[in-house]
PLY file of the C-alpha trace (Angstrom):
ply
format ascii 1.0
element vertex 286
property float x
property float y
property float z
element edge 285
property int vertex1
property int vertex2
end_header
-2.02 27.03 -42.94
-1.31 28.12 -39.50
-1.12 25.82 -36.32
-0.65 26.84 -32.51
2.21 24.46 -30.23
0.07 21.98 -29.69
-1.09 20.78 -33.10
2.74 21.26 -34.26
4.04 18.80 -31.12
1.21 16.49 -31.92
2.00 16.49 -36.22
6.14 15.96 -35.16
5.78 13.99 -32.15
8.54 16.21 -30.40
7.67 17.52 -27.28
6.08 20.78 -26.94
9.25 21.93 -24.18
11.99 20.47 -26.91
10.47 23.22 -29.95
10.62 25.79 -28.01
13.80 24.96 -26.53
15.36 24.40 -29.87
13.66 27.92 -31.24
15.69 29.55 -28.34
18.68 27.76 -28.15
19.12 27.30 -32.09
16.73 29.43 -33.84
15.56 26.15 -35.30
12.50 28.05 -36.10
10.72 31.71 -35.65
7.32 31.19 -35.30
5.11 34.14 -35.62
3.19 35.74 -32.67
-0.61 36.40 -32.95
-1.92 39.26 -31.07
-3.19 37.26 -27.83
0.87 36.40 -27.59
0.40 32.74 -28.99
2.92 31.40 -31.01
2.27 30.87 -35.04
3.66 28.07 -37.28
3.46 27.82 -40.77
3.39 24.92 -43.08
7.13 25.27 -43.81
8.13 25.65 -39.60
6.40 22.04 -39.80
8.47 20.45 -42.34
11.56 21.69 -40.77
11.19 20.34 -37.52
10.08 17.05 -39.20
13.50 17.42 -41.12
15.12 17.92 -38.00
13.03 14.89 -36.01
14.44 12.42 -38.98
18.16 13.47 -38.70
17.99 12.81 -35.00
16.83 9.58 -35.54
19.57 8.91 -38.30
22.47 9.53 -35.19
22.51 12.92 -35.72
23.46 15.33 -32.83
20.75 18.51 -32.67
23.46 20.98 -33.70
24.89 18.88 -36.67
20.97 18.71 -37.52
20.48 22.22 -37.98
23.46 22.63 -40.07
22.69 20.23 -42.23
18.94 22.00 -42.61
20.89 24.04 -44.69
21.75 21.90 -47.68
19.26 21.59 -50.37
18.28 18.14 -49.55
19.28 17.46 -45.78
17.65 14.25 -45.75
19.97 12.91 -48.85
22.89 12.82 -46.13
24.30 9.58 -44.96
23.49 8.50 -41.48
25.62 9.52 -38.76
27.91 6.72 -37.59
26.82 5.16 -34.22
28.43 6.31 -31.33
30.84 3.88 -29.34
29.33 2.07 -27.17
28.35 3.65 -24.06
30.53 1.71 -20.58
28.49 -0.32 -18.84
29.35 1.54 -15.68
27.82 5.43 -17.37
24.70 3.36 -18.94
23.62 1.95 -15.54
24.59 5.01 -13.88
22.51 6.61 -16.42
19.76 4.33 -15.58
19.47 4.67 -12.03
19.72 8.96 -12.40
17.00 8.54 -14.61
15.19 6.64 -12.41
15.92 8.88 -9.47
17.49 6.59 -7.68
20.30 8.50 -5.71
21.31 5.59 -3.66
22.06 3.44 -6.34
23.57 6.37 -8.31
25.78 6.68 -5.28
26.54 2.71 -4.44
28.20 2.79 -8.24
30.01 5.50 -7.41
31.50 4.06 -4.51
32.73 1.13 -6.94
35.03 3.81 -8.73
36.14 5.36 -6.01
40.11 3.81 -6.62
40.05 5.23 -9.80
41.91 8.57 -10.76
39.83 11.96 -10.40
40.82 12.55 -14.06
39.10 9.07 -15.31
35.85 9.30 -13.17
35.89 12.75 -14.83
36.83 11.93 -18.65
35.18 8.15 -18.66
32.31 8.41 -16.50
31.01 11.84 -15.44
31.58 13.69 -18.92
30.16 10.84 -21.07
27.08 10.91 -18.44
26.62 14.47 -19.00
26.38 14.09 -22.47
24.09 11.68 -22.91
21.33 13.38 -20.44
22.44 16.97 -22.69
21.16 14.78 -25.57
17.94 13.11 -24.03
16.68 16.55 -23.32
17.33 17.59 -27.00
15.82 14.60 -28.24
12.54 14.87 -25.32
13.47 11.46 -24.47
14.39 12.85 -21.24
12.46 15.56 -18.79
13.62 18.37 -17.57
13.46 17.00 -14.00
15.82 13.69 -14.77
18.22 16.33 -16.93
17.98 18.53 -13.18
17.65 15.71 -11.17
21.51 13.77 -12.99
22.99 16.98 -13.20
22.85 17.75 -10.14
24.10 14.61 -8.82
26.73 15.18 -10.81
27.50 18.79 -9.82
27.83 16.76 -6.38
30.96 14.61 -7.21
32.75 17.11 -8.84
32.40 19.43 -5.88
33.19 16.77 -3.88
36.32 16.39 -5.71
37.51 20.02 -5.41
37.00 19.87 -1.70
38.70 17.25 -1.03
41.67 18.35 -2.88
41.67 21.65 -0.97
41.33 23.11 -4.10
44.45 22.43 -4.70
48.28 23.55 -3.37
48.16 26.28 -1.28
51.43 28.04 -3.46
50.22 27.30 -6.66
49.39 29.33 -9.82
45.96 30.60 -8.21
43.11 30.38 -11.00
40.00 32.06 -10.47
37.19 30.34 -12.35
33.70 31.63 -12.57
31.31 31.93 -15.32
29.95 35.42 -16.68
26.98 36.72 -15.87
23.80 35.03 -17.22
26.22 32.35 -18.35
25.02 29.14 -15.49
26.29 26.17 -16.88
28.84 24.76 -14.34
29.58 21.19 -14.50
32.17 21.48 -17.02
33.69 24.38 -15.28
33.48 22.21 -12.24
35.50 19.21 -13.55
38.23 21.74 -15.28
38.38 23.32 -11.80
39.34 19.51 -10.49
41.54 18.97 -13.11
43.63 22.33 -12.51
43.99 21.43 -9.00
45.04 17.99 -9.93
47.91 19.56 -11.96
49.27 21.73 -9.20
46.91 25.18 -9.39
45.34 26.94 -6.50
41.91 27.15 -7.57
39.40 30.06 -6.29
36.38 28.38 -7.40
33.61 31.42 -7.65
30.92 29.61 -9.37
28.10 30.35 -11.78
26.72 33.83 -13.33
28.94 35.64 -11.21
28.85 39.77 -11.73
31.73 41.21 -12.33
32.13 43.70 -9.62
32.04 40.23 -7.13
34.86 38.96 -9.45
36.74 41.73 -9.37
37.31 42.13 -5.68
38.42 38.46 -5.34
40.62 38.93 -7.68
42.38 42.52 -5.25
41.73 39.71 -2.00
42.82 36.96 -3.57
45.52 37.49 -5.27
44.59 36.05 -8.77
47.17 35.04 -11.30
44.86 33.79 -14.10
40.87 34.68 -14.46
38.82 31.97 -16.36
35.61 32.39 -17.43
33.88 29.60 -18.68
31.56 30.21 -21.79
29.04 27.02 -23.03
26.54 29.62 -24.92
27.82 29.81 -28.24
28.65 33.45 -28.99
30.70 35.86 -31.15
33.84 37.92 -31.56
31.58 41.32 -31.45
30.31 40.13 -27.77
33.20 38.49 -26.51
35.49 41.60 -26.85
33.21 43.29 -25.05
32.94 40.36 -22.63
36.44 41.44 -22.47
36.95 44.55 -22.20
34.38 44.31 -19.53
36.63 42.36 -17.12
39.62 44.41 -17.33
37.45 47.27 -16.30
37.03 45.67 -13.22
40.34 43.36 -12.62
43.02 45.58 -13.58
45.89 44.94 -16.18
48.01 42.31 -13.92
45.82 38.92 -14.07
46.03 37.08 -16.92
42.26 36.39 -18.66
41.04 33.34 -20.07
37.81 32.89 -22.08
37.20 29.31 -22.66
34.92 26.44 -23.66
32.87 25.32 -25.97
30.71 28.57 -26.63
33.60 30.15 -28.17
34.41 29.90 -31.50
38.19 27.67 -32.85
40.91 30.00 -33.91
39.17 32.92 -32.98
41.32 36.17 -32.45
39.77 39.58 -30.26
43.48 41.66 -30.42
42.75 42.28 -26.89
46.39 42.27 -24.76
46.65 39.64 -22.04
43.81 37.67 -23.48
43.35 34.07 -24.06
40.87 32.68 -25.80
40.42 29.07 -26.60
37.48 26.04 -27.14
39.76 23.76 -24.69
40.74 25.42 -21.59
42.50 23.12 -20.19
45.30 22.76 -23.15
45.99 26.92 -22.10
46.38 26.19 -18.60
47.62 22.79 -18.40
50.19 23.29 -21.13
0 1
1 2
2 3
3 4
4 5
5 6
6 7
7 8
8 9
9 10
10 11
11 12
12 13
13 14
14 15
15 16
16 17
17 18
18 19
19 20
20 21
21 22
22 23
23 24
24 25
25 26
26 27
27 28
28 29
29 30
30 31
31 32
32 33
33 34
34 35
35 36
36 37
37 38
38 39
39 40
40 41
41 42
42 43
43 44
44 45
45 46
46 47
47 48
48 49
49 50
50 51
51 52
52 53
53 54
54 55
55 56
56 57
57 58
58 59
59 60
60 61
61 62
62 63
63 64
64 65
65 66
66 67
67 68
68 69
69 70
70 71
71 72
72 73
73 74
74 75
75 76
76 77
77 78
78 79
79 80
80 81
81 82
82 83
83 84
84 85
85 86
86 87
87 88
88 89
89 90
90 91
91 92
92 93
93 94
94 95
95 96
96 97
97 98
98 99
99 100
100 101
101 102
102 103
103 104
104 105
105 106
106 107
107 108
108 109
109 110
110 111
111 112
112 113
113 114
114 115
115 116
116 117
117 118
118 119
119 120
120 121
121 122
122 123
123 124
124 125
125 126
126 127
127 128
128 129
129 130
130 131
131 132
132 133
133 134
134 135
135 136
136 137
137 138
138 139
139 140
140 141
141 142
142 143
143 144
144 145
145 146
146 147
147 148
148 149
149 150
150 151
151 152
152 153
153 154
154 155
155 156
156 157
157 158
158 159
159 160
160 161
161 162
162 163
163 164
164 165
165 166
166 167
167 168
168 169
169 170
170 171
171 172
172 173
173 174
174 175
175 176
176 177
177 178
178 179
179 180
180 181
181 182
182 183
183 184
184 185
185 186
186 187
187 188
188 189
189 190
190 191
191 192
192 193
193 194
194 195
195 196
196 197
197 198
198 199
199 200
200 201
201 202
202 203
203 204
204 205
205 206
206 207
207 208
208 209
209 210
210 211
211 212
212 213
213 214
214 215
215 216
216 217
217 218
218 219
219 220
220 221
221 222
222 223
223 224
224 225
225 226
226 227
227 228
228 229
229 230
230 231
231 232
232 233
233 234
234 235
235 236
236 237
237 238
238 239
239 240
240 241
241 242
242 243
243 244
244 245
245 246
246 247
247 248
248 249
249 250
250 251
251 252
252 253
253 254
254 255
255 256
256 257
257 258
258 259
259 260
260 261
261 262
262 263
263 264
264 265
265 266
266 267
267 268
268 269
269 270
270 271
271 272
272 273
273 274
274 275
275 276
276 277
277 278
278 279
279 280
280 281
281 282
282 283
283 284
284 285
């Protein structure tokens, strides 16, 4: 049989936004298209988003989900482990984003505010992050509380790099942007804190930034080190040309970093003078 969005949200109880998030973000499914432009399921695009429903309720993240689609019985797999339990301080952080409640989002805040960038970052802000990135897999959480924490979020850490100047005025100057179409920000953000933090000048230029704009701050500014920051997961076909891309437009001298967690581990282009790595930070830090 065939069956249009609806029916297929209502038969899986996930959330007609989540399928067609996870068919674009994962390919989780490819769902026909009948001539009025409506999408298709089949029988079988049914069962495997059941599948994937029941491993997300076992602990499993969406991505280790999909994998695991793959075996011949997916549902034979052990339960995930449970995740540590989340700090008191991120779960009733979490609650009060959730809630839209930006004053008491902010009052908690305050509480932290004697602790080290680096540990409101790694302890608080991160783990926050993650758990909203999972809601919204899940549908447990809208769009508007994933916009709504985020950008709360985006707040502190720009807060952060402004108060720290962006960091010494002779250091190693870092440009850090992300490519064009690429708008993801918030871990960008905190490595941009962290950077300054460990002595860098940071040029922060933001989100989907085109690459003629990055190359003339790189002539103005006197770049050292270009990082773009990469959360779409993508290959070594488009990164080279990513790559080869940039140098077009910055010249030989600055050194090029493509990092984060949209890049493959261990993965080699060949290209001269570039660095590419899922953990930014060790390159530039070390």
């Amino acid at each position: 049989m065939s069956y249009r969005i609806k029916t297929v949200a209502e038969r899986t109880g996930i959330p007609r936004n989540t399928i067609v998030a996870w068919e674009r973000r994962y390919g989780v499914v490819k769902p026909v298209r009948a001539p009025n432009g409506y999408r298709v399921y089949s029988d079988a695009d049914v069962a495997r988003l059941q599948q994937v429903k029941l491993l997300l309720d076992r602990g499993f993240k969406i991505s280790e989900a999909i994998q695991l689609l793959d075996r011949p019985d997916p549902l034979d797999t052990p339960a995930a482990p449970p995740p540590d339990a989340p700090r008191s301080a991120m779960e009733e952080l979490l609650e009060r984003l959730l809630a839209f409640d930006r004053p008491g989002a902010d009052r908690l805040r305050a509480g932290f505010s004697t602790l080290p960038y680096r540990a409101v970052i790694d302890d608080l802000l991160s783990p926050l992050v993650r758990h909203v990135g999972h809601g919204w897999e899940r549908g447990t959480c809208t769009v508007a509380q994933e916009h709504f924490a985020t950008a709360w979020v985006r707040d502190q850490l720009s807060t952060m790099l402004l108060q720290l100047g962006g960091g010494p005025p002779g250091g190693h100057r870092v440009a850090c942007a992300t490519p064009p179409g690429e708008r993801h920000e918030l871990g960008l953000l905190g490595l941009g804190v962290k950077l300054a933090l460990h002595g860098n000048r940071v040029i922060y230029l933001g989100p989907d930034l085109p690459l003629e704009a990055l190359g003339a701050a790189v002539v103005t500014q006197g770049i050292d080190t270009v990082l773009l920051s990469i959360v779409n997961r993508t290959d070594a076909g488009s990164l080279r040309e990513l790559a080869d891309d940039v140098r077009a437009v910055i010249g030989e001298s600055p050194r090029l970093v493509l990092g984060g967690p949209g890049v493959p581990e261990d993965i080699e282009l060949g290209c001269p003078g570039v660095i590419t790595t899922s953990v930014p930070e060790e390159v530039l830090q070390g």
